[in-house]
N, C-alpha and C positions, 0 to 999 in steps of 0.2 A: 504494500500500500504506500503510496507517493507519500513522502516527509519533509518537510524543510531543509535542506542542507545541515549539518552538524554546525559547521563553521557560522553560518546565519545563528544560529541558536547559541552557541559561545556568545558571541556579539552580544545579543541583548542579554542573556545573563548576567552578562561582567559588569554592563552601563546598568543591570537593577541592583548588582551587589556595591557600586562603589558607589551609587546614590544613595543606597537605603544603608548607613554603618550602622553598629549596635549605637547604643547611647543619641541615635538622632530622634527626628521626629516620629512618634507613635500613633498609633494608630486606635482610634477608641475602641474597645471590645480586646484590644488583645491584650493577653499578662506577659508575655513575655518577648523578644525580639525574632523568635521562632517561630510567634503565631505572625507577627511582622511581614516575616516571609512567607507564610502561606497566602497571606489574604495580598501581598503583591506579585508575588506570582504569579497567584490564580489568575487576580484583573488584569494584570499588563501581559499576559503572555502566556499563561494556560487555555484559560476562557477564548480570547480573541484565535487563537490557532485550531483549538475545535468548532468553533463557530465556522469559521471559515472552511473547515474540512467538510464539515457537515451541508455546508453549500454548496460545493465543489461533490457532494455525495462520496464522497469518499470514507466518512463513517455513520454511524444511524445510532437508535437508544438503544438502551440495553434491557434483558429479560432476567433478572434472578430468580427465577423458578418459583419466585412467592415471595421470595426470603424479605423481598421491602425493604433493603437495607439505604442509609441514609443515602450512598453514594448514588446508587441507582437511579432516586428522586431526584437529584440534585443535578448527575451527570444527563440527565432527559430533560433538564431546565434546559442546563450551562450550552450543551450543543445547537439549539435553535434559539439563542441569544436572550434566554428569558430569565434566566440566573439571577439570584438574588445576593446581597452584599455577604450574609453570611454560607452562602456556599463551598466559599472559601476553605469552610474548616471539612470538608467533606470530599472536597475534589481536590483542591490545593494543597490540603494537610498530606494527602496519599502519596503524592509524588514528591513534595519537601521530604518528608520522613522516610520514604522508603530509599531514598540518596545518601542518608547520613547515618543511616542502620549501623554499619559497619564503624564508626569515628569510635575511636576508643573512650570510655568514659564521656559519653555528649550528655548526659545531665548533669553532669557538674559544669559543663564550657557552656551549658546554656545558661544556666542560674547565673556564675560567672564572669557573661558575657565574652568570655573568649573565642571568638568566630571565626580565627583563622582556618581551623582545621575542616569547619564545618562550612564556610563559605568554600574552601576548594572542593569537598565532595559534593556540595552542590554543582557544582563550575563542570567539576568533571563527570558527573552523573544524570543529570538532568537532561540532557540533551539524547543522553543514551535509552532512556527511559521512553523520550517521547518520539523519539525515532524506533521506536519494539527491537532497539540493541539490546534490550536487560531483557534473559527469558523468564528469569525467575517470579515465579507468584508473588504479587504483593498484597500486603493488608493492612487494616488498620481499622479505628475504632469504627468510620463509617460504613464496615462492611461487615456491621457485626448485624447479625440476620436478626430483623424484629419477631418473628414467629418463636423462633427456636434460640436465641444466645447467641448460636456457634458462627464462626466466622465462616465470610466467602470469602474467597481468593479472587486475586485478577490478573488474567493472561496479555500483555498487550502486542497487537501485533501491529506496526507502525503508530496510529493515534487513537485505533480502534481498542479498547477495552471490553475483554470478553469476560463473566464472572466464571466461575472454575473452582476446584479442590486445591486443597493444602498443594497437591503433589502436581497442581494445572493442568491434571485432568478434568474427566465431567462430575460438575455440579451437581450435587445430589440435592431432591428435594428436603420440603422442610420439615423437620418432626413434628406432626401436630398432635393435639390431643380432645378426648370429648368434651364439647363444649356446655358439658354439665355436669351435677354431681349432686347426689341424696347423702346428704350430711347426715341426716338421724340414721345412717350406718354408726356414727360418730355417738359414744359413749356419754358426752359431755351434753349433746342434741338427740337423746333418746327419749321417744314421746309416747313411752309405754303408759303414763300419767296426762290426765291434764296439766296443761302447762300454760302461762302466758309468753309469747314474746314479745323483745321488745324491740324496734327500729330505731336506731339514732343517726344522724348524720352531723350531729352538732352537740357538745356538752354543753353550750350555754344557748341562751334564750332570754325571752322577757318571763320574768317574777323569777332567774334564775342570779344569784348574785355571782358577781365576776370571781372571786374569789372559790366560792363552791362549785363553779364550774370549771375551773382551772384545778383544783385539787383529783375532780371526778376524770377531767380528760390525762393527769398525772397518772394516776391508778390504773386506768385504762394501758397507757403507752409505757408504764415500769412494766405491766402483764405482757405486752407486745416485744418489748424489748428481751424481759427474760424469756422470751419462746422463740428469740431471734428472727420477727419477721418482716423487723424494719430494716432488714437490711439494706444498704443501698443497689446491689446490685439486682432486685426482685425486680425492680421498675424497668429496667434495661429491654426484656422482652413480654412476647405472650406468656411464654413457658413459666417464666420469672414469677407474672404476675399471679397467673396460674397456681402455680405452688405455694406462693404467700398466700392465697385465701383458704386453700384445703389446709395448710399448714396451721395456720392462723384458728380455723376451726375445730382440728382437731386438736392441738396442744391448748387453747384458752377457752374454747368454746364460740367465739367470734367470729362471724363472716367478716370480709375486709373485701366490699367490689369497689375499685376506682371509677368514678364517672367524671364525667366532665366536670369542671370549675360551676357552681353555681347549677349544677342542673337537679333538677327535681323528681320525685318517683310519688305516685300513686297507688292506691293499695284500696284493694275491697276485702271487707269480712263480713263472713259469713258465720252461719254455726258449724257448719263443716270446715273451717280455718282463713285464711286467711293467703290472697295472691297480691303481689308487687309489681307493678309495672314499670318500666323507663320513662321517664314525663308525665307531665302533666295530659291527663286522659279526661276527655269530655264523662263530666257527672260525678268522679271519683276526689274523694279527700285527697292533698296531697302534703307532704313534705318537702323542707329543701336546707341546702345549708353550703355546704362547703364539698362538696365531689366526692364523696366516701358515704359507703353503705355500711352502718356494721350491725349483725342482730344475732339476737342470744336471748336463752329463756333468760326472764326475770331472775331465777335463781343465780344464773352465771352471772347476771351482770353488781346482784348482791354480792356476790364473792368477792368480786376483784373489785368494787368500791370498798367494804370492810377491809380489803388489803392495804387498800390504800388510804385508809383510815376513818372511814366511816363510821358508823355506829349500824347495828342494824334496820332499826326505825330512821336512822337520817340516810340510809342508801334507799330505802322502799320509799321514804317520803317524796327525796330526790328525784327518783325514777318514777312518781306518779307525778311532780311538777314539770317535770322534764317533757313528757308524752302532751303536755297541753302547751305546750312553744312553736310550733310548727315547726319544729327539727327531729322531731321523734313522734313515733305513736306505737300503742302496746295490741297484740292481738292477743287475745282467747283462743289456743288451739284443744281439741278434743283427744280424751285418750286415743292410742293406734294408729295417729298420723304420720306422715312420710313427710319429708321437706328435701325440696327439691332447689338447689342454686345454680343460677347463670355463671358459668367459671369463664365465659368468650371475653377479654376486655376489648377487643374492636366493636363488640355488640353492645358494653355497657359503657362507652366513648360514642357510642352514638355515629361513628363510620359513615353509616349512610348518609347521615345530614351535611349538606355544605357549611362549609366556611362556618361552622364550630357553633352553629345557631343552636339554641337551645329546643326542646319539644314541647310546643305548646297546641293544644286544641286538640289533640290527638284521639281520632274516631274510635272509639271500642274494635271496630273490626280489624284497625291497624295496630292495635297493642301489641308489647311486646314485655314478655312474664320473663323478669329477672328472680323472682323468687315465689315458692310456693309453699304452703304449709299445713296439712290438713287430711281428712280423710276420704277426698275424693281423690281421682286419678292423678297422678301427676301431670302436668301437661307438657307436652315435648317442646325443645329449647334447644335449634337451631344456633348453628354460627352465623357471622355475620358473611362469610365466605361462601358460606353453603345455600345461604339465602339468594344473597348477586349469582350461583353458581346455578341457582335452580330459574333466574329470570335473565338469564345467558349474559349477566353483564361483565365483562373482562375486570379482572382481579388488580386493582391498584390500590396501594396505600390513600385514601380519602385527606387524611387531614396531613398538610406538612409546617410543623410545628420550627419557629424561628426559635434561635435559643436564649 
């Protein structure tokens, strides 16, 4: 595939490395002179050269098999010149960092600022890279597959990037998993008993004082903490997130679904239990608060406020004011119930809706059951994949989040 000259690409290298020295003008967004050079890279001379490739058809988007990795989003902007300022750390970070791999000790010369060593394998590698001289797989955080964790690889053959395995072989699909799960398997959520539960998405509220509300979301996240589910890396993928919630439910008792910022869920009870839906649903009570679903019988959430220093009458009192804030509300489930959770986060992110709009007015026949609890059937609980995959629409990541 046609490339620039080596020697053309020296050239502007050299005139970006001896304009831009460490300790010069910075750049907003970035912490260090490293991120410096991705984001001028990328603009003055990554971007413009696949742009141009891509006109000249000489290269096209890429398909990662599912995997939705940032680069992929980003690299199907940058090539029909729609790219956004922070692309930089997704397209630009790949090709900076995978030049200077090899520099002996480079987190200390970057901390440091010492760039001699690291400006020449720039000098010397980058050209190699964008002309498909380097065969070797490259990777980096942007190719870290949203589905599954696991990295993809990138093969380049002149300007074209092809995703690929470790070894730049074929790309294996993504590992997925069911996008649901019957917690009252789970010992802590066994509904051999009547039970209430309770729905929270907020420890405070009005008639709640700041103070008691802050102590009740303390108790909550020391239980979370000691069950290890706030780890930082759970958020990283599906899989991740996935596992925080079954994890989450079985060690504390606690669902844990992420929603959108500010998005709301609706809920009907019945005497047969109780179903939760995504948004706001034409006729139904709802909730809202802060993007997090968590529910647990009453008894659980007794527990781990008493942990956290409750008293017993001030965690039941708590948890009856609580339910009348519009951040929480309690169901009455019957002995022999099943409960059933939404474990999909693309389904409980709300995917299908554009540009991160929230669900309002939403018709009964369009609902969509993130949670159910009770002694009628369960109701089946679709991915978000499976849904676009049953109304043939092609599998793209929906939302692309700036950082």
């Amino acid at each position: 595939m046609p490339t620039p000259p080596i020697e053309d690409l020296e050239d502007q290298i050299l005139a970006i490395l001896q304009k831009n020295r460490p300790g010069g003008k910075g750049v907003r967004g970035c912490n260090n002179h490293l991120d410096v050079y991705d984001h001028i890279f990328h603009h003055e001379l990554i971007a413009p050269l696949l742009k141009k490739a891509h006109e000249e058809g000489l290269i096209g988007p890429i398909d990662d098999k599912g995997h939705d990795t940032e680069f992929k989003t980003a690299w199907n902007r940058v090539i029909k010149g729609e790219g956004h300022t922070w692309d930089c750390r997704s397209v630009g970070d790949i090709f900076v960092n995978a030049c200077i791999r090899d520099v002996p000790d480079v987190f200390t010369k970057i901390f440091s600022e010492q760039y001699d060593e690291i400006d020449q394998a720039i000098l010397s590698n980058l050209p190699r890279f964008l002309t498909g001289e380097v065969s070797r797989p490259i990777s980096g955080w942007s190719t870290s597959s949203w589905v599954d964790g696991s990295h993809v690889y990138l093969r380049l053959e002149g300007l074209q990037a092809y995703p690929c395995g470790a070894d730049g072989g074929e790309l294996k699909d993504p590992e997925f998993f069911q996008p649901s799960f019957n917690v009252s398997a789970f010992p802590k959520y066994a509904l051999d008993q009547p039970a209430v539960l309770q729905a929270v998405m907020s420890f405070h509220g009005n008639g709640i004082n700041y103070d008691e509300g802050q102590k009740a979301w303390q108790a909550w996240h020391d239980a979370a903490d000691k069950a290890e589910i706030l780890k930082r890396g759970y958020f990283d993928s599906m899989l991740g997130m996935v596992t925080r919630n079954i994890l989450s439910a079985h060690e504390i008792g606690v669902s844990f679904q992420s929603l959108r910022q500010d998005e709301s869920v609706s809920y009907e009870i019945t005497p047969e239990g109780v179903q939760i839906f995504l948004g706001r649903v034409d006729g139904l009570e709802t909730i809202s608060d802060e993007g997090q679903l968590m529910i647990a019988k009453e008894k659980t959430w007794v527990e781990i406020l008493t942990d956290g220093g409750f008293t017993d009458a001030g965690a039941r009192d708590y948890l009856q004011r609580l339910s009348k804030t519009g951040s929480s509300f309690r169901a009455p489930v019957p002995a022999g119930s099943k409960m059933r959770l939404m474990l999909d986060p693309e389904t409980l992110y709300a995917e299908h809706m554009a540009d991160h709009d929230m669900i309002y007015d939403l018709p009964r026949d369009q609902e969509l059951v993130i949670c159910a609890a009770g002694t009628f059937d369960m109701p089946e609980m679709t991915s978000h994949r499976q849904r676009r995959a049953a109304e043939n629409v092609p599998e793209e990541k929906a939302a692309e989040v700036a950082p």
